[in-house]
C-alpha positions in Angstrom: -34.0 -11.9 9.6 -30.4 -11.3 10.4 -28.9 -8.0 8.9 -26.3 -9.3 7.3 -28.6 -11.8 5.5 -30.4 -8.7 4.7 -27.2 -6.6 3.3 -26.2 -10.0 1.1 -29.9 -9.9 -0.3 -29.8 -6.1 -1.2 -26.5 -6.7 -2.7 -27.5 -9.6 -5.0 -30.5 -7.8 -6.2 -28.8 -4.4 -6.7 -25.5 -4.4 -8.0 -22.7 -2.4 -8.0 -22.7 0.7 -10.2 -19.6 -0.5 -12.1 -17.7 -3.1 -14.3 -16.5 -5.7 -12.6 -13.6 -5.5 -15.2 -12.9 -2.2 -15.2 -12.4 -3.1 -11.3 -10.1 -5.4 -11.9 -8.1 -3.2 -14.4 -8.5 -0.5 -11.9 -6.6 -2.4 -8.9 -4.1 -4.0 -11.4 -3.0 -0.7 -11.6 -3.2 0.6 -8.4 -0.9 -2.6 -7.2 1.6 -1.6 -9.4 1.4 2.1 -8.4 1.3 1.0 -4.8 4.3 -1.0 -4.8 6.4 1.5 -6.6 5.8 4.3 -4.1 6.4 1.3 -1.3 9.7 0.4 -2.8 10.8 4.2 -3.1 10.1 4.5 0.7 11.7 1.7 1.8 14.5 2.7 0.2 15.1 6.3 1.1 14.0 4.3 4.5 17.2 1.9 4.5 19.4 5.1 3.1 18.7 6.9 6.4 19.0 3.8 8.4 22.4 3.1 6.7 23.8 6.5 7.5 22.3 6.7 11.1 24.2 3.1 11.4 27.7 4.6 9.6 27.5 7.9 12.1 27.0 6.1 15.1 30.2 3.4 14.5 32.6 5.7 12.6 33.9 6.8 16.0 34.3 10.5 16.2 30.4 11.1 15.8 30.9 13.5 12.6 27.9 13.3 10.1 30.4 14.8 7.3 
């Protein structure tokens, strides 16, 4: 008997300690917290890039 078929079988007859919904909720959430902080970052991200981009065509090289 393979191992996995073994794993699948001890899964089936022992289930998970928790909700299924309250999973579900649970990553709803997280998504949503997830993508906030990813969107934050991205954008203090394309800031930096941005400035980086101004300071190196603006000529004289001052980060004023």
């Amino acid at each position: 008997m393979k191992l996995t078929n073994i794993i699948m079988e001890h899964l089936i007859e022992h289930h998970p300690p928790f909700n299924i919904i309250f999973f579900l909720i649970l990553l709803y959430k997280n998504i949503f917290l997830v993508s906030i902080i990813m969107l934050v970052l991205v954008s203090i991200d394309l800031e930096i890039f941005y400035l980086e981009k101004k300071v190196l065509f603006d000529g004289n090289g001052s980060k004023s």
